[in-house]
DSSP file (Angstrom, degrees, kcal/mol; ACC not computed):
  #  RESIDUE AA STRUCTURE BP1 BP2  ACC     N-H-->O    O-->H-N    N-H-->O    O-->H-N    TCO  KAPPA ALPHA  PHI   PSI    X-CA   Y-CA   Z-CA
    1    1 A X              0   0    0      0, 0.0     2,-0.3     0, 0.0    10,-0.2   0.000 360.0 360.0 360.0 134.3    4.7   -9.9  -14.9
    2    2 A X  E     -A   10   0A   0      8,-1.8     8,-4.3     0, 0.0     2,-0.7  -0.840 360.0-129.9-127.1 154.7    5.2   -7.6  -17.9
    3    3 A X  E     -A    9   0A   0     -2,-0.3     6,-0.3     6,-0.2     2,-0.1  -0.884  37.4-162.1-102.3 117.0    7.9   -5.1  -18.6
    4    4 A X    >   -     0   0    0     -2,-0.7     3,-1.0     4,-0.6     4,-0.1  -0.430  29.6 -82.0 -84.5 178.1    5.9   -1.6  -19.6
    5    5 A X  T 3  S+     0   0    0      1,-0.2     2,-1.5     2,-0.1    -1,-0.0   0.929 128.7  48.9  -0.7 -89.0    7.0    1.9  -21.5
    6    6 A X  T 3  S-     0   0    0      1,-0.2    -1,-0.2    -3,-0.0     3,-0.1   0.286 116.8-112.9 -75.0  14.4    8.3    3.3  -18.9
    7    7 A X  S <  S+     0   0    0     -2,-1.5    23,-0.4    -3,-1.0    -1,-0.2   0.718  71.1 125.3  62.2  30.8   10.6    0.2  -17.6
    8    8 A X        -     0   0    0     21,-0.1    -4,-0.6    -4,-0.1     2,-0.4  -0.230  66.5-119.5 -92.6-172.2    8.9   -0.7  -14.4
    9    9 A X  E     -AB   3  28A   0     19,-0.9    19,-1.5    -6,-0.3     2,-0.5  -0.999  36.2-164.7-179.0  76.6    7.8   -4.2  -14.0
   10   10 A X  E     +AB   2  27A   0     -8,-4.3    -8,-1.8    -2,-0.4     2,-0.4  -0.860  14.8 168.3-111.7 149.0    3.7   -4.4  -13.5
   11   11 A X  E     - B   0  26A   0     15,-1.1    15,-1.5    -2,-0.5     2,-0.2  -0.993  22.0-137.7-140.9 152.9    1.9   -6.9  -12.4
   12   12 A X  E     - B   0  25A   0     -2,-0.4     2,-0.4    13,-0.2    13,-0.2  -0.571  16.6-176.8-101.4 156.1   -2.0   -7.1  -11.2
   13   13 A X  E     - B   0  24A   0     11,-1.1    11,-3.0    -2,-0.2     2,-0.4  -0.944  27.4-129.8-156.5 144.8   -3.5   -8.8   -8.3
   14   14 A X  E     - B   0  23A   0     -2,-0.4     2,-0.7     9,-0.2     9,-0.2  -0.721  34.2-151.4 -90.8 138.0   -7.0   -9.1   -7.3
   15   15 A X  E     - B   0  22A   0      7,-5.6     7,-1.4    -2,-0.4     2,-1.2  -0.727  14.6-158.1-110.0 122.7   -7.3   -8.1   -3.4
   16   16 A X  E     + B   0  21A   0     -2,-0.7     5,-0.2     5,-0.2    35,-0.1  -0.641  22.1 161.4 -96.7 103.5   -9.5   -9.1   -0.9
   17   17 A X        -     0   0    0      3,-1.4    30,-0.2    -2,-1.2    -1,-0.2   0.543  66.8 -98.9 -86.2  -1.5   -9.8   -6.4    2.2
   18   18 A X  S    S+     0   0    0      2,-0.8     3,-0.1    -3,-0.4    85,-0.1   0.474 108.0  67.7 108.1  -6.5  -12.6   -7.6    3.2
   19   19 A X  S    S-     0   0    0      1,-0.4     2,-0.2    83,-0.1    -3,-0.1   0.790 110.8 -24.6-114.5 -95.0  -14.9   -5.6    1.9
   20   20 A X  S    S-     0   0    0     -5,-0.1    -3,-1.4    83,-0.0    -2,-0.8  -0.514  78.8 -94.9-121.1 177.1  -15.2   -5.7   -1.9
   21   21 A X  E     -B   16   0A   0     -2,-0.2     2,-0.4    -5,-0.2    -5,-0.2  -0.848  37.8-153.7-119.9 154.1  -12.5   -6.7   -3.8
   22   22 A X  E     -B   15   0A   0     -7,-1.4    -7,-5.6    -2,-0.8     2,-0.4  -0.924  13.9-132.6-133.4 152.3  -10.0   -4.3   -5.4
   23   23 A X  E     -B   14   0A   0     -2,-0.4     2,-0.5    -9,-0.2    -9,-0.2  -0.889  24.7-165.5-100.0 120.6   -8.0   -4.5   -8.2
   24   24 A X  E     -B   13   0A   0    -11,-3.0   -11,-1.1    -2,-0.4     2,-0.4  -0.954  15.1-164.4-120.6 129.5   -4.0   -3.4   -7.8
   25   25 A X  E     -B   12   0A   0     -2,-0.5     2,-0.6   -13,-0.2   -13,-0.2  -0.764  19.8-159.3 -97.1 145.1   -1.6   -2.8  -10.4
   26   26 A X  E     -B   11   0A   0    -15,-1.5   -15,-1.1    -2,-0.4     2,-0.7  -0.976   5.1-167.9-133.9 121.2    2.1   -2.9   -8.4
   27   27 A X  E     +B   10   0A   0     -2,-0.6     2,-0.4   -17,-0.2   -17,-0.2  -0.918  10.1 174.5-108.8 115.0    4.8   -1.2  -10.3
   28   28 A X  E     -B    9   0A   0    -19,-1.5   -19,-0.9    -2,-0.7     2,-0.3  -0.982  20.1-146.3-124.4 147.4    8.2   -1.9   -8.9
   29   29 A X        -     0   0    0     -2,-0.4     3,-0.2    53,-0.4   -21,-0.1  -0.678  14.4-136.3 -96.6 157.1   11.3   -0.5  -10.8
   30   30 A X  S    S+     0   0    0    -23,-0.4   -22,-0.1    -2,-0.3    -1,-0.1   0.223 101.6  61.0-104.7  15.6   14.1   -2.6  -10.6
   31   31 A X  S    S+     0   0    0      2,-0.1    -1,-0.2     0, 0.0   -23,-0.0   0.421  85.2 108.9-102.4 -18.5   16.6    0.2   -9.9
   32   32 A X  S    S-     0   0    0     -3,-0.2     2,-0.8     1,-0.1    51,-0.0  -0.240  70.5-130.1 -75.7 147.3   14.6    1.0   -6.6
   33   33 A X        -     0   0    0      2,-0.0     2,-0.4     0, 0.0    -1,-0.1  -0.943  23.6-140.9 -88.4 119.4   16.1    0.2   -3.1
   34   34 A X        +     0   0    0     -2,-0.8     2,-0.4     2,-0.0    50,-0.0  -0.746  24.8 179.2 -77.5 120.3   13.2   -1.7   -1.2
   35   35 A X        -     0   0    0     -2,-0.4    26,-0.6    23,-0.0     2,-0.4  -0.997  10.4-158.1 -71.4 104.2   13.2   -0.5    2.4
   36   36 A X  B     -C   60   0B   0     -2,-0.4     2,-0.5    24,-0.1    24,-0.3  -0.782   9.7-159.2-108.9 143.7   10.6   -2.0    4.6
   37   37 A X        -     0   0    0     22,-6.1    22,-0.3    -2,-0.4     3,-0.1  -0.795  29.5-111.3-124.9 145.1    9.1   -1.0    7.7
   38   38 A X        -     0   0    0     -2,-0.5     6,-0.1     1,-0.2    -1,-0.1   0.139  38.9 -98.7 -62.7 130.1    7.6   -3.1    9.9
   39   39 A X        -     0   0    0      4,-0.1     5,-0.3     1,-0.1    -1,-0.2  -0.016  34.4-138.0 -12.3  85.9    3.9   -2.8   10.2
   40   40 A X    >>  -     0   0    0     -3,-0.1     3,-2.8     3,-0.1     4,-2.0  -0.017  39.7 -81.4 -78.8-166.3    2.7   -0.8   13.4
   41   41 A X  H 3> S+     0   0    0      1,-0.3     4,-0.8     2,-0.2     3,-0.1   0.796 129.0  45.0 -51.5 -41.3   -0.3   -2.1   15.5
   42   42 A X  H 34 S+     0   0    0      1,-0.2    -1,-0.3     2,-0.2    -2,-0.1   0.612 113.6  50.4 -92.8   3.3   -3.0   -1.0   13.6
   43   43 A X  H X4 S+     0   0    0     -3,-2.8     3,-1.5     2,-0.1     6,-0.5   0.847  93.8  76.4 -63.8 -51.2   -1.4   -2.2   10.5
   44   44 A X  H 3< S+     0   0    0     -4,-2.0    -2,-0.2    -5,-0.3    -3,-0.1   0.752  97.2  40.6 -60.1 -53.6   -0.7   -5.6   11.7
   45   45 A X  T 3< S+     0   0    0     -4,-0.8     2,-0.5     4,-0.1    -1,-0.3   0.467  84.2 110.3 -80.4  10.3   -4.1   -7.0   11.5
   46   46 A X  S X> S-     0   0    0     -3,-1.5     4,-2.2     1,-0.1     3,-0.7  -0.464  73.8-123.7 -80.5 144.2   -5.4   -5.7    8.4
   47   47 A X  H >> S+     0   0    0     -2,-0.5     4,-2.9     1,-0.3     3,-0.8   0.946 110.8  67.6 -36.4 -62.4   -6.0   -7.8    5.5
   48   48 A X  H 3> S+     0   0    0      1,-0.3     4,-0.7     2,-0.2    -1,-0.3   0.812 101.0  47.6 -31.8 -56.4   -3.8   -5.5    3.5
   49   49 A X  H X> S+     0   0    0     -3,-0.7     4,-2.2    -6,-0.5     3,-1.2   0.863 108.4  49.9 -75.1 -35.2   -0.5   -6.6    5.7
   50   50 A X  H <X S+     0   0    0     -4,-2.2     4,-7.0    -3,-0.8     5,-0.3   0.938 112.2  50.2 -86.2 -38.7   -0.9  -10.2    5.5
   51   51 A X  H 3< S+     0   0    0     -4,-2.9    -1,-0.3     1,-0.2     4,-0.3   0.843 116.0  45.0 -47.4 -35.7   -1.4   -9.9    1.5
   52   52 A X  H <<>S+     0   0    0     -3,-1.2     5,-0.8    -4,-0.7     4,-0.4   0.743 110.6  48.3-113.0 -37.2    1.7   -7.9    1.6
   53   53 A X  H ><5S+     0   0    0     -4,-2.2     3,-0.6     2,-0.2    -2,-0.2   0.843 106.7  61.7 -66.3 -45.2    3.6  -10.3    4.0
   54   54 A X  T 3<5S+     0   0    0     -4,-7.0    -2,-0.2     1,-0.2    -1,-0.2   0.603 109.7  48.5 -59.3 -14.6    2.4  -13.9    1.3
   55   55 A X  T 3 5S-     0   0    0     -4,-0.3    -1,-0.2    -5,-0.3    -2,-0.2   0.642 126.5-101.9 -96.1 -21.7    4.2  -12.1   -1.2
   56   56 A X  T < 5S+     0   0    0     -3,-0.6    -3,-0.2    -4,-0.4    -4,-0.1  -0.125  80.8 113.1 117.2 -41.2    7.5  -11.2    0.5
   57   57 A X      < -     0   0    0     -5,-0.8    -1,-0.3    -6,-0.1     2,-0.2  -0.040  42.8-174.6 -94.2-165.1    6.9   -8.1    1.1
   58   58 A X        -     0   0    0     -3,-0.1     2,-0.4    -5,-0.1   -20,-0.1  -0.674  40.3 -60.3-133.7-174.6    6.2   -5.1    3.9
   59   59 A X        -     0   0    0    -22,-0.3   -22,-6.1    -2,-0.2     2,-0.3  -0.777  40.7-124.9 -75.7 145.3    5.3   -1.5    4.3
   60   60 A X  B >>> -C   36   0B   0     -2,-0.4     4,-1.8   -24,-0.3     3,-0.6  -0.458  18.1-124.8 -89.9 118.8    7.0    1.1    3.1
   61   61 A X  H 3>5S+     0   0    0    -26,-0.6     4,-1.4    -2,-0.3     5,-0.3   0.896 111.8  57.9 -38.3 -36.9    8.1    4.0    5.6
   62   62 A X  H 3>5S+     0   0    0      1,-0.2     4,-3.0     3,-0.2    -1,-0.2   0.957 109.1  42.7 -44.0 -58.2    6.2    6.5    3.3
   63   63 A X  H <>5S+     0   0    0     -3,-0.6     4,-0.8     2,-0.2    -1,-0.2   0.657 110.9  48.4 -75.3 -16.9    3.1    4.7    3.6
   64   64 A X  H  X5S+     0   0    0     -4,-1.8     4,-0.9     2,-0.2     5,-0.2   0.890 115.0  48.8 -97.6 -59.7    2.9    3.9    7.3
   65   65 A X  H >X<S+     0   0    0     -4,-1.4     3,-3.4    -5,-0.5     4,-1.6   0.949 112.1  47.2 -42.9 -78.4    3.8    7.6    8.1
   66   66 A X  H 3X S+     0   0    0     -4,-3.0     4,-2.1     1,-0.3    -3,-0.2   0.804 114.6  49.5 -45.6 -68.2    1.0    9.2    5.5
   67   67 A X  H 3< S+     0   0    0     -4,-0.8     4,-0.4    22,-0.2    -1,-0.3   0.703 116.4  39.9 -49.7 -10.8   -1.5    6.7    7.0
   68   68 A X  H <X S+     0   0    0     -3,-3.4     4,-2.0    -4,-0.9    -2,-0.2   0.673 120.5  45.6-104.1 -72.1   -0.6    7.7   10.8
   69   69 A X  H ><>S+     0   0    0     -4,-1.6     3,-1.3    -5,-0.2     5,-1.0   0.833 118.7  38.7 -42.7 -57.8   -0.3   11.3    9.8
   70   70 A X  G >X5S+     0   0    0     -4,-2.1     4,-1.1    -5,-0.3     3,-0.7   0.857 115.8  58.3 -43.7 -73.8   -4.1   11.5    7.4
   71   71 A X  G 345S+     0   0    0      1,-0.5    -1,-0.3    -4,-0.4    -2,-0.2   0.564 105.0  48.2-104.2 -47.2   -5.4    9.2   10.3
   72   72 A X  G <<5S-     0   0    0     -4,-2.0    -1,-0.5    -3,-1.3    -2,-0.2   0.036 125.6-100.0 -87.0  34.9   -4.5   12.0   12.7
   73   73 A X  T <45S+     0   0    0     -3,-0.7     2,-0.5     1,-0.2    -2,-0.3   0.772  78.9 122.5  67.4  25.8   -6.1   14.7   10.7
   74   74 A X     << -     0   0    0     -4,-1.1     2,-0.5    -5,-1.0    -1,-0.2  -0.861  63.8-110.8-120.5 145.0   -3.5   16.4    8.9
   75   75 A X        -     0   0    0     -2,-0.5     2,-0.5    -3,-0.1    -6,-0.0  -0.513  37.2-157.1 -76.6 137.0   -3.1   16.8    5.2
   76   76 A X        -     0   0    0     -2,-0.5     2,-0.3    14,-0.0    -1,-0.0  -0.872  13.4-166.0 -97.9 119.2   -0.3   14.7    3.5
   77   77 A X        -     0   0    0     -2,-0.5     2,-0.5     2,-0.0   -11,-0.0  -0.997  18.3-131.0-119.0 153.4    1.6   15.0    0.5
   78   78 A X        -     0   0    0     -2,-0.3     2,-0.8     2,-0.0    12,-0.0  -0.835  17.8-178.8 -99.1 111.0    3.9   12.2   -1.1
   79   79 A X        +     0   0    0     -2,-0.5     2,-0.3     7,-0.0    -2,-0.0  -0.887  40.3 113.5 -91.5 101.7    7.4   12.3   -2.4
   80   80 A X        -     0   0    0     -2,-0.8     3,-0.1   -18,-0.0     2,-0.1  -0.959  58.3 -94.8-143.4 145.6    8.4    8.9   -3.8
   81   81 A X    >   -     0   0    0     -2,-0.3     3,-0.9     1,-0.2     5,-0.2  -0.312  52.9 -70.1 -63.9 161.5    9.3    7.3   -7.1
   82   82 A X  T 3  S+     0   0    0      1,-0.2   -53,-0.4     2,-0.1    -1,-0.2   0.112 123.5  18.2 -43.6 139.3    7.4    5.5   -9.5
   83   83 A X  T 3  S+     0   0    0      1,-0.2   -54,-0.3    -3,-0.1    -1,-0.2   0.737  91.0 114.3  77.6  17.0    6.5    2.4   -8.2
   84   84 A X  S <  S-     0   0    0     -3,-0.9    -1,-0.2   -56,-0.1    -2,-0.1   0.327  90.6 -94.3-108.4 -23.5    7.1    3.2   -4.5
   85   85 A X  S >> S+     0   0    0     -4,-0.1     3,-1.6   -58,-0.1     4,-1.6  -0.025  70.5 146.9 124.7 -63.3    3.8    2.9   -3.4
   86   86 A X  H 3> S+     0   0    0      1,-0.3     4,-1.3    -5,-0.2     5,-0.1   0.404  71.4  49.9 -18.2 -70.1    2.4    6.3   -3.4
   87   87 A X  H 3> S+     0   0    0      2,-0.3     4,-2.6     1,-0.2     5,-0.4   0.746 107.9  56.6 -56.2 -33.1   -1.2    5.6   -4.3
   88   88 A X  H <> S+     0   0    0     -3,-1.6     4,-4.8     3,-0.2    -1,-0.2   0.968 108.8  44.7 -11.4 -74.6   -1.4    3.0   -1.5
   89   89 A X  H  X S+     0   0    0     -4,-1.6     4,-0.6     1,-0.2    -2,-0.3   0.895 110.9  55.7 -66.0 -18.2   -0.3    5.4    0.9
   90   90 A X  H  X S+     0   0    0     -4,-1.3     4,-0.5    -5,-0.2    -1,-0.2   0.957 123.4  28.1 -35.5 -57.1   -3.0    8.0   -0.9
   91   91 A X  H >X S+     0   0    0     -4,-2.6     3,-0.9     1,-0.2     4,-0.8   0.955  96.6  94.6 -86.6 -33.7   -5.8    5.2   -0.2
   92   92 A X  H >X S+     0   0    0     -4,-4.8     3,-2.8    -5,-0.4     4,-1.9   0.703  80.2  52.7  -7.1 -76.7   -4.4    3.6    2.9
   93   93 A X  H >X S+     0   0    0     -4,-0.6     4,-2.9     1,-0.3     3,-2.0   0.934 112.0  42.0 -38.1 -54.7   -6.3    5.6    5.5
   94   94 A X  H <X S+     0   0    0     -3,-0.9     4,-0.8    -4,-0.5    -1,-0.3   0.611 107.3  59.6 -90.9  25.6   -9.5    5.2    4.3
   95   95 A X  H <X S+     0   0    0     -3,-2.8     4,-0.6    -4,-0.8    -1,-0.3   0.581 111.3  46.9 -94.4 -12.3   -9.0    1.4    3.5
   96   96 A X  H <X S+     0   0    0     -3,-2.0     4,-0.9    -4,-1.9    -2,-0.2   0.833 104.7  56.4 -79.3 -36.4   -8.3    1.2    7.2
   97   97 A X  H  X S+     0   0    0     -4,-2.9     4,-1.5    -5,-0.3     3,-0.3   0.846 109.0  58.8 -37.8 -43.7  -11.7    3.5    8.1
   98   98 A X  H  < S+     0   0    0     -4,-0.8     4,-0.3    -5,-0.5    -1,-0.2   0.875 108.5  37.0 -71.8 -32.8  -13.3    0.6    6.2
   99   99 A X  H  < S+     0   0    0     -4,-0.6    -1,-0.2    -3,-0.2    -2,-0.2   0.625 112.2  60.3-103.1  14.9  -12.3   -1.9    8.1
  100  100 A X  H  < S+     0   0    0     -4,-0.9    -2,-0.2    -3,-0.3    -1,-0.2   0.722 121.0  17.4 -37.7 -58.5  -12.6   -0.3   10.7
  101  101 A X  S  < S-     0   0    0     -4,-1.5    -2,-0.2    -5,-0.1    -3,-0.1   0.352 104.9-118.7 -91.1  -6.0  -16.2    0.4   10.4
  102  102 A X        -     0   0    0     -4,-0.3    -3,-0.1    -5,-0.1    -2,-0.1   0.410  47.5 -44.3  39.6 163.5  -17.2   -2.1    8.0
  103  103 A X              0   0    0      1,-0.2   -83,-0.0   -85,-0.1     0, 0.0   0.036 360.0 360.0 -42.1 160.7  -18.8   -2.0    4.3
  104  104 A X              0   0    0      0, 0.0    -1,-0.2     0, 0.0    -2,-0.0  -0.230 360.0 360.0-143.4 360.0  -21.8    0.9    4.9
């Protein structure tokens, strides 16, 4: 873990969804309040959660909402601070469409 510019905290992890592997840079500021919320069903067995779970952590109320809202057709935007998450919840849906559907 390295302290960047901007005073966040980054660290990288290689991810396995199942799919490919993806590369995640995780910015957490150390000023933030962590709120988590717990995973709903169709969270709960993705790859994603259990990665998220070996570490300590959960999903973020942001992220579970934009993926249930996108997921029901509606356009999303995200208010959070750095290091919240936000690009997660961006890609979320369609990293659930993928395992959903598998690799094509």
């Amino acid at each position: 873990m390295a302290m960047g510019d901007d005073g966040a905290f980054h660290r990288s992890y290689r991810v396995d969804i199942g799919v490919d592997r993806l590369y995640i840079e995780l910015m957490v500021q150390p000023s933030h309040d962590v709120q988590y919320r717990q995973a709903p069903p169709h969270l709960q067995s993705h790859p994603l959660t259990g990665w998220l779970k070996d570490r300590g952590w959960d999903w973020f109320d942001h992220q579970v909402e934009a993926a249930s809202q996108a997921l029901a057709g509606r356009d999303v935007i995200v208010f959070a601070p750095t290091g919240a998450g936000k690009t997660l919840a961006g890609f979320l849906p369609s990293f659930l469409d993928i395992a959903e559907r598998g690799s094509t």
